[in-house]
Z-matrix of the N, CA and C atoms (Angstrom, degrees):
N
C 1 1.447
C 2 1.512 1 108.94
N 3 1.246 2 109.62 1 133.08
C 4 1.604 3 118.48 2 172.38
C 5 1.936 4 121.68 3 -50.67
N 6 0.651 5 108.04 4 133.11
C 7 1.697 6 103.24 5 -157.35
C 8 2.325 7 111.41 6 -70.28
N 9 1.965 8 71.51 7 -33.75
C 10 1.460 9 71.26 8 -171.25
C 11 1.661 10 98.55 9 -108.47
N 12 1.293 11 124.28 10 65.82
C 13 1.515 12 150.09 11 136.27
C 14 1.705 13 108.67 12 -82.48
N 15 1.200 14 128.84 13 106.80
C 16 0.894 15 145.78 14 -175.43
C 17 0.912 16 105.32 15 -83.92
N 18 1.912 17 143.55 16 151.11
C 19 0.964 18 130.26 17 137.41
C 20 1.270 19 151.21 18 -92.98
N 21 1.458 20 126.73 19 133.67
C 22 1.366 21 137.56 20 -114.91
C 23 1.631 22 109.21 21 -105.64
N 24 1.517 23 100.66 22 7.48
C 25 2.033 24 104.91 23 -159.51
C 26 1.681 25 93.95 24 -110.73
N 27 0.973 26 98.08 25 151.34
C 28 1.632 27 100.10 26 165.23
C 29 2.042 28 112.78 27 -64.55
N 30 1.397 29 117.73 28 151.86
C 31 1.766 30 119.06 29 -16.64
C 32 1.059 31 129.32 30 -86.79
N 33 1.742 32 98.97 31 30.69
C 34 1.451 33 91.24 32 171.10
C 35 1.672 34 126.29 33 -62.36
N 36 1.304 35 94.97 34 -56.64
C 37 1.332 36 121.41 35 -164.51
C 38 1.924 37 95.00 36 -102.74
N 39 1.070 38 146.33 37 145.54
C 40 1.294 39 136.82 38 149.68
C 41 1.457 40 123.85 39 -70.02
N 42 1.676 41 111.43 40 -65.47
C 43 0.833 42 124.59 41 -179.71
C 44 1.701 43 121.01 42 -126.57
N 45 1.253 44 102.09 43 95.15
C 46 1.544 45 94.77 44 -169.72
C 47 1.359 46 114.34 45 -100.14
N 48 1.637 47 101.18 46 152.13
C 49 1.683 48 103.50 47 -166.75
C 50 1.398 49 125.63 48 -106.57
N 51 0.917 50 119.16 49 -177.71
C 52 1.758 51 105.11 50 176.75
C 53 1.326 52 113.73 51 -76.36
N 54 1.550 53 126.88 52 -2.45
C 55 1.038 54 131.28 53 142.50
C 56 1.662 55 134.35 54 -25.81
N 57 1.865 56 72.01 55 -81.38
C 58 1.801 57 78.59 56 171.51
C 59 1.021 58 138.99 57 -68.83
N 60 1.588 59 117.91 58 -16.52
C 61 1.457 60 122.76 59 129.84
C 62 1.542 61 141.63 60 7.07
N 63 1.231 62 83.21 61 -82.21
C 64 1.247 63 126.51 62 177.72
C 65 1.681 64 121.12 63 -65.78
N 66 1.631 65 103.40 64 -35.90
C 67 1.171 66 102.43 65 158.72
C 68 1.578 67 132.25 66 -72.07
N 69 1.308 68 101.07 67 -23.49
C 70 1.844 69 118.19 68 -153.14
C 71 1.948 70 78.25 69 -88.35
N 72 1.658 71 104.95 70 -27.11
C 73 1.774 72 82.00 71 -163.49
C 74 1.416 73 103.47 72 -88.39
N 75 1.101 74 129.39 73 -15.10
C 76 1.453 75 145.87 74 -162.69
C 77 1.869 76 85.40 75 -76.28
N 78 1.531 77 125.26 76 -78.58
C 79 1.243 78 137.44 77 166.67
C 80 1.340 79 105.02 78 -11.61
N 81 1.651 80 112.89 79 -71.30
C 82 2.227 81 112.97 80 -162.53
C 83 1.429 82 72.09 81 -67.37
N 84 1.549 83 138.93 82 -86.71
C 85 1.505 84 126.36 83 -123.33
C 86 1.661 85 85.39 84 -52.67
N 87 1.268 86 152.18 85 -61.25
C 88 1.530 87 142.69 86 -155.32
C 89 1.424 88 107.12 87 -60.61
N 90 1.363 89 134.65 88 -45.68
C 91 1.555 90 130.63 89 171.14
C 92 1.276 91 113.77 90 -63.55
N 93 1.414 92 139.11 91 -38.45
C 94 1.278 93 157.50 92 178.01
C 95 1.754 94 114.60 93 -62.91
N 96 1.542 95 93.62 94 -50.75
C 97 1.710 96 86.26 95 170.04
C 98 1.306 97 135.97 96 -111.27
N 99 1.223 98 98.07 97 13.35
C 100 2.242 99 126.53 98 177.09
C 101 1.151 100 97.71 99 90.20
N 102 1.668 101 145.87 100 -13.12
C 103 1.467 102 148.37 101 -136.95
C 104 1.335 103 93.67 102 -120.72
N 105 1.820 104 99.58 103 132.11
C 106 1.353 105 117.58 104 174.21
C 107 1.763 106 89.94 105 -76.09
N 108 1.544 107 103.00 106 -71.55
C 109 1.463 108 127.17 107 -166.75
C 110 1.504 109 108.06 108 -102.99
N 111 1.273 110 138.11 109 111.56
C 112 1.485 111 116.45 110 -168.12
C 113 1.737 112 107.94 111 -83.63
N 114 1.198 113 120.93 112 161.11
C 115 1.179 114 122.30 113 -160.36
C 116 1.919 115 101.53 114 -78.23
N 117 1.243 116 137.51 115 175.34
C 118 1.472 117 126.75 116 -173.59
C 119 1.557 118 109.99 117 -64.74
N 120 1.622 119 111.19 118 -44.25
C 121 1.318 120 90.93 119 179.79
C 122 1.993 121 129.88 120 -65.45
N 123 1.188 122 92.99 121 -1.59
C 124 1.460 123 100.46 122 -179.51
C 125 1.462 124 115.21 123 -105.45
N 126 1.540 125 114.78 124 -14.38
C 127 1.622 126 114.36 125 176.41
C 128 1.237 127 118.12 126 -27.60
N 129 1.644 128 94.60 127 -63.37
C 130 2.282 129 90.65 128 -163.82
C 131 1.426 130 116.15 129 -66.18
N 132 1.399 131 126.39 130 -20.31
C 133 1.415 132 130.03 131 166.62
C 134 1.558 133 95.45 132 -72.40
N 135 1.216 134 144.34 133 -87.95
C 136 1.351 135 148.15 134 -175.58
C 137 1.469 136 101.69 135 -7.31
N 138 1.583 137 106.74 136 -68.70
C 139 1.506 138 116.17 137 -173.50
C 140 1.684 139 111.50 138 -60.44
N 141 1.038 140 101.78 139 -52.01
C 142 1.645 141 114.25 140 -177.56
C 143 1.826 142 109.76 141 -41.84
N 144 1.199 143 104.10 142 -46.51
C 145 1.883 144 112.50 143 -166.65
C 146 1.775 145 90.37 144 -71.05
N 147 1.508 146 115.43 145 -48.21
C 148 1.630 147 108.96 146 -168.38
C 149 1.269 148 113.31 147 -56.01
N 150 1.609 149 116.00 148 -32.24
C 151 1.742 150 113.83 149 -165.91
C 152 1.422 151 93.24 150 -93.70
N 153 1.504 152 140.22 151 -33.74
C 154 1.380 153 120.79 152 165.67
C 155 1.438 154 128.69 153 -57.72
N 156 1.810 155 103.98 154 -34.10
C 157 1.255 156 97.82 155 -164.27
C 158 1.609 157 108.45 156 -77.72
N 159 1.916 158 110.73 157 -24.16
C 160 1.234 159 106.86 158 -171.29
C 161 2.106 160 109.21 159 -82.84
N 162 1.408 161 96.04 160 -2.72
C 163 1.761 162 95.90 161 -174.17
C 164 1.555 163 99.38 162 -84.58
N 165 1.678 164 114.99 163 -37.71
C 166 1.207 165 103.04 164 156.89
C 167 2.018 166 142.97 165 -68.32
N 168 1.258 167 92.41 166 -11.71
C 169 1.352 168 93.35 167 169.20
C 170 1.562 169 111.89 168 -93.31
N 171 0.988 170 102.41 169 -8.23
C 172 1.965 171 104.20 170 177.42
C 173 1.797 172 87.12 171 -89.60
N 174 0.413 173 114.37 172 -67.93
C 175 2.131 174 124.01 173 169.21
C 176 1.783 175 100.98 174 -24.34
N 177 0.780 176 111.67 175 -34.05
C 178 1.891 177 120.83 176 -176.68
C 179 1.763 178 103.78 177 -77.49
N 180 1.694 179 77.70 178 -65.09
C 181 1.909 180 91.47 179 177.89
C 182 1.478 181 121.14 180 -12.60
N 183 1.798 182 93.83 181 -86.08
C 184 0.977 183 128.71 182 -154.60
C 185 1.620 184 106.25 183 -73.38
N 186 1.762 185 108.32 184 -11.45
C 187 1.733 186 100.00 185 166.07
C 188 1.242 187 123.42 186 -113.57
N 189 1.642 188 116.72 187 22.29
C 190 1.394 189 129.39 188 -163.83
C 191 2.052 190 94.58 189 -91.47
N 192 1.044 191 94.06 190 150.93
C 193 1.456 192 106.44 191 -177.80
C 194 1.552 193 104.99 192 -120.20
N 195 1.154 194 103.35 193 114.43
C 196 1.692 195 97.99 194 169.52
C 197 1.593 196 113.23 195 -144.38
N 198 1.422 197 108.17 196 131.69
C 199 1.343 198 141.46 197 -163.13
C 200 1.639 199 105.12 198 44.04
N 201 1.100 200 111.46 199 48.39
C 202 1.606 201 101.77 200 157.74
C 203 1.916 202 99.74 201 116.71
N 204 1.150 203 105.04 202 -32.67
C 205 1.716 204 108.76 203 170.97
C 206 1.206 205 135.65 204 -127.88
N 207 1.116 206 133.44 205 173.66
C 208 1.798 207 127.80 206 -171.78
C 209 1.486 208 110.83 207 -81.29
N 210 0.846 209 139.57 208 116.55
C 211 1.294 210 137.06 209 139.21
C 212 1.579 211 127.77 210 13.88
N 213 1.631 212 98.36 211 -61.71
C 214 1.844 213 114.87 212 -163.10
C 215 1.855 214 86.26 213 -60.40
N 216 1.163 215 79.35 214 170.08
C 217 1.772 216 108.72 215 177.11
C 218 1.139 217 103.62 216 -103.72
């Protein structure tokens, strides 16, 4: 696991945004595919995995239950 993946649930995090999302997916897709920056022929896959992986981690968020209530706002 990438070190600086934060975690995103309360109490870690209070309120996390699609930002941080976005950061945590940007982070796995870069450990996951050796690529800081992927070269052009690899952009739209590069790009493609970050906005799925982070729509699915906002998708986690917002149905995680912790100590008795949801997370989402």
């Amino acid at each position: 696991m990438c070190r600086s993946i934060k975690t995103l649930r309360p109490p870690y995090t209070e309120h996390p945004t699609s930002e941080d999302s976005h950061a945590a997916a940007l982070q796995y897709v870069r450990k996951i595919s050796g690529m800081r920056k992927p070269a052009k022929v690899n952009e739209n896959a590069f790009e493609a995995a970050v906005a799925e992986i982070a729509h699915i981690t906002d998708h986690l968020l917002e149905q995680l239950v912790i100590r008795g209530g949801s997370i989402a706002s």
